[in-house]
ROVEXKE-188337 format. One record per residue (C-alpha): x, y, z. Coordinates in steps of 0.02 Angstrom, whole numbers, plus 50000, padded with zeros to 5 digits. Last residue first. Layout:
# residues N
px:py:pz
X:Y:Z
...
END
This chain:
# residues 315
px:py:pz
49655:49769:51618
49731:49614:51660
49909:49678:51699
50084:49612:51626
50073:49681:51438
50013:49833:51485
49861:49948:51440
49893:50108:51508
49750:50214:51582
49779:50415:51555
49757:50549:51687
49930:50651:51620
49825:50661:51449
49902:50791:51347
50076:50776:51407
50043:50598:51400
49994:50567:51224
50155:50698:51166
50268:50603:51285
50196:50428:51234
50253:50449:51022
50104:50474:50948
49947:50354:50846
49796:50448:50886
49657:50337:50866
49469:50345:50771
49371:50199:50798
49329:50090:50658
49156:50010:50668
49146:49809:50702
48986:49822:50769
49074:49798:50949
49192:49939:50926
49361:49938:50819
49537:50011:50857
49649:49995:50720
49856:49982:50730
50016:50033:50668
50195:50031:50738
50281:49947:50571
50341:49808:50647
50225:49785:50784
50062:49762:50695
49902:49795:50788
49724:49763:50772
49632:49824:50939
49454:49775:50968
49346:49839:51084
49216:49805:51217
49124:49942:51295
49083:49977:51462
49200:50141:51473
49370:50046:51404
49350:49865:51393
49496:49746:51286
49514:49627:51170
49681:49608:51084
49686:49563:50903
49811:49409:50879
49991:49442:50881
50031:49306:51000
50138:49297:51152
50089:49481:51183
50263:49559:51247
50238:49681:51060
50101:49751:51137
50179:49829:51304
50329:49891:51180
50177:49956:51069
50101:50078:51205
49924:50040:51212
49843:50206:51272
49682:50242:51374
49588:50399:51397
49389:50412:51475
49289:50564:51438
49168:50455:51316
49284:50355:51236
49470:50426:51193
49582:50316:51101
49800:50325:51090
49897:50204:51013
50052:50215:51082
50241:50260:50996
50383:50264:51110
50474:50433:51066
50464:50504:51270
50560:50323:51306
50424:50232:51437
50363:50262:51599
50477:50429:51616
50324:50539:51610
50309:50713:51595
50162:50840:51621
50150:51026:51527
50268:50989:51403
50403:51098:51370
50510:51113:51172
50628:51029:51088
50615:50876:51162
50771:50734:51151
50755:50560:51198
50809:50523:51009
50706:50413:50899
50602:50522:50802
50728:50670:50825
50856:50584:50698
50858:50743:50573
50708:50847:50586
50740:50920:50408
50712:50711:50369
50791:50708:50196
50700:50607:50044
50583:50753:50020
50727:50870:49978
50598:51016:49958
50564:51158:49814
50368:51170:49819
50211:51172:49711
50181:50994:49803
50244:50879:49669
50284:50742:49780
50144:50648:49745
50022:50607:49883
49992:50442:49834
49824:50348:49771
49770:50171:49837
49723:50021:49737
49811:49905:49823
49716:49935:49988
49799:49821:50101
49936:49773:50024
49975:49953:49978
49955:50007:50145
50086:49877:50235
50229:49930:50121
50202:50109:50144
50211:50078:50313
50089:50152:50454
49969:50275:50502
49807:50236:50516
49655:50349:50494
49484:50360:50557
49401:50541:50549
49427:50657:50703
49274:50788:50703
49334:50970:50729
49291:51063:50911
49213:51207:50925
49272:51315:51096
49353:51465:51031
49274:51492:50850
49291:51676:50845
49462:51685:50905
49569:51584:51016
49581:51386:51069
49496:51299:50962
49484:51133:50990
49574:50959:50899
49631:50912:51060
49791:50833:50974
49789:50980:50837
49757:51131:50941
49657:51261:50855
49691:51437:50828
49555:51548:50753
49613:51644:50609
49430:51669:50565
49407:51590:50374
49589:51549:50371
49583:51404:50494
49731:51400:50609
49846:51275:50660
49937:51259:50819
50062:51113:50809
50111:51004:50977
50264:51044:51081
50122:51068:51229
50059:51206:51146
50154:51262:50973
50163:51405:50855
50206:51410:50668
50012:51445:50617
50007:51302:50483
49870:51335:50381
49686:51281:50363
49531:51276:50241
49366:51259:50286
49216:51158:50223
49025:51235:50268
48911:51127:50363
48950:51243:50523
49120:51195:50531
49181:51066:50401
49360:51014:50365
49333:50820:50439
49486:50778:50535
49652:50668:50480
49753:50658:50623
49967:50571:50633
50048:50620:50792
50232:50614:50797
50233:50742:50934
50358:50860:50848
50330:50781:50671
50151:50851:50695
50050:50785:50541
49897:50851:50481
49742:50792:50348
49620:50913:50340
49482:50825:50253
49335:50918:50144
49176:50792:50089
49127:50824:49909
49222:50700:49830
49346:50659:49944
49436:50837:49983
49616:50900:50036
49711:51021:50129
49855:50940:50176
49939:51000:50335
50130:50980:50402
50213:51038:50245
50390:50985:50273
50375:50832:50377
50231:50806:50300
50322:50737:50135
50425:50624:50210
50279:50563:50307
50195:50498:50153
50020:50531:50125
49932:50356:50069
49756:50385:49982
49622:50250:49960
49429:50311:49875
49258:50207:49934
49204:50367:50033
49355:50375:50116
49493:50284:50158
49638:50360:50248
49841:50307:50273
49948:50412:50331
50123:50348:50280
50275:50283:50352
50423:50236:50229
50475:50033:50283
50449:49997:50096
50547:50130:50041
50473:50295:49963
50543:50376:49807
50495:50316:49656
50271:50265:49655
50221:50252:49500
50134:50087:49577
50030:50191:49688
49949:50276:49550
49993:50441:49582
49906:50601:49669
49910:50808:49676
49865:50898:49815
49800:51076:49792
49817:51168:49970
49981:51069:50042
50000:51177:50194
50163:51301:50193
50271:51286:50334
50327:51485:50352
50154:51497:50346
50154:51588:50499
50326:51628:50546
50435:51495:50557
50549:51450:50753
50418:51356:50848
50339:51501:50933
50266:51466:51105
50109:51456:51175
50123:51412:51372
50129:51575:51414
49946:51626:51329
49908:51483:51452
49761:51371:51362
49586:51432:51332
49641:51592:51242
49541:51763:51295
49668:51876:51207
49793:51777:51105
49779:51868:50951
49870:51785:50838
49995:51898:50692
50134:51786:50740
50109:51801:50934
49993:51925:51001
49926:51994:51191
50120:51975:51251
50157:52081:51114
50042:52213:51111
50068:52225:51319
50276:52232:51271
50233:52382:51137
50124:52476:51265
50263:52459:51390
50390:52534:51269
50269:52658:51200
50254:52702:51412
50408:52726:51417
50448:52829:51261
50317:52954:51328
50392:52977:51488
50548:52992:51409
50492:53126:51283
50392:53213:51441
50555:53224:51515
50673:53295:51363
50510:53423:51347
50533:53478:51526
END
């Protein structure tokens, strides 16, 4: 009788331990989520297991060593101050934690998606700080914020679990493209030095050739053989309307002139530049627009309703 009850018992631990687990994920409770606890999966690290960059350090851009002309970077202006953060260096860290002054910026990097976001780290007027939370929706990075361990999705920029399910984080204007491109533009600019507090070969990709491969690592919800999964778009959202301008559409423009275009009612202007894959969106009082530049699979498998602006149609 007691060797019976011992089984019983050890079965139902066993089903209590499966319910725990299917419930969390890293140390996240997934109870409630707004997105298929299923469909969150663990990328391989434990949380933190990519450390954020939580006291950035900066160089003059012409002590500048390791980065190559071509080298992308995210770049952001803010509050009259120029900072390029080198993809090299995201690739490892994923999340910069980082302030202008008095304004807080989360600046993030999905090397998985390609998609480059720099949001504004305030909720409820107060900044907050953010880690990498090693699990993935859609291949793209979960993060969490450390105040409430809320998950948030980084191309939706929502949180998904926890206390602050449902807020949503402010995308700031940002453009990622070449180190060479930035610092003509805004020669003044500070880099994202590569002393981080951390031990990493920042001149080594750990992701190997995966920006240009047709290769995913993980599911996408919706898939779309339109163009290669790694083509990079531009990708703008106004009002609940989504539209992308792939840059093999924009580079069969006959000129390289800003392209015009209507999304919603409103006119806008797209500055592009083919060779290093980088462009602005601006409005009709010349305001910059905040994009997310991604490779199409990630924009896609986000936004399976999306318009496509191409090089052979009016629109």
């Amino acid at each position: 009788m007691a060797a019976l009850w011992g089984l019983v018992m050890g079965c139902l631990l066993c089903l209590l331990s499966q319910a725990v687990t299917a419930e969390t994920l890293n140390g996240f409770e997934l109870e409630g989520s707004l997105i298929p606890k299923e469909q969150i999966l663990s990328g391989g690290p434990p949380r933190d297991g990519i450390p954020s960059i939580d006291r950035p350090r900066f160089v003059d851009a012409d002590q500048d060593d390791f980065l190559q002309p071509e080298s992308p970077v995210i770049g952001l202006t803010l509050a009259g101050e120029s900072r390029a953060y080198p993809i090299s260096i995201l690739n490892w860290h994923e999340l910069v934690n980082d302030r202008f002054g008095d304004q807080p910026v989360l600046i993030s990097y999905c090397p998985l998606c390609g998609t480059a976001m720099v949001f504004d780290a305030r909720l409820d007027g107060k900044p907050v700080a953010f880690g990498v939370s090693g699990l993935l929706y859609n291949s793209d990075l979960l993060l969490y914020d450390r105040q409430s361990e809320s998950l948030w999705s980084q191309i939706t920029g929502e949180a998904v679990t926890g206390a602050r399910k449902g807020q949503r984080l402010t995308l700031l204007p940002s453009t990622l493209t070449s180190w060479q491109r930035w610092r003509q533009q805004h020669p003044d600019t500070r880099l994202l030095s590569t002393e981080t507090g951390f031990l990493r070969d920042y001149q080594r990709s750990p992701y190997g050739d995966y920006d240009r491969n047709g290769r995913l690592y993980f599911p996408v919800a919706f898939l779309s053989k339109r163009y290669h999964p790694k083509e990079r778009v531009l990708g703008i959202q106004i009002g609940d309307q989504y539209k992308a301008y792939p840059f093999v559409e924009l580079a069969k423009r006959p000129t390289s002139e800003p392209l015009i275009d209507r999304i919603g009612g409103q006119q806008l202007r797209i500055e592009y530049d083919i060779d290093s894959r980088s462009g602005q969106i601006f409005d009709q009082q010349q305001r910059e627009l905040p994009v997310i530049n991604s490779f199409w699979f990630a924009w896609y498998g986000f936004h399976p309703d999306t318009d496509i602006w191409r090089a052979d149609s009016t629109n």
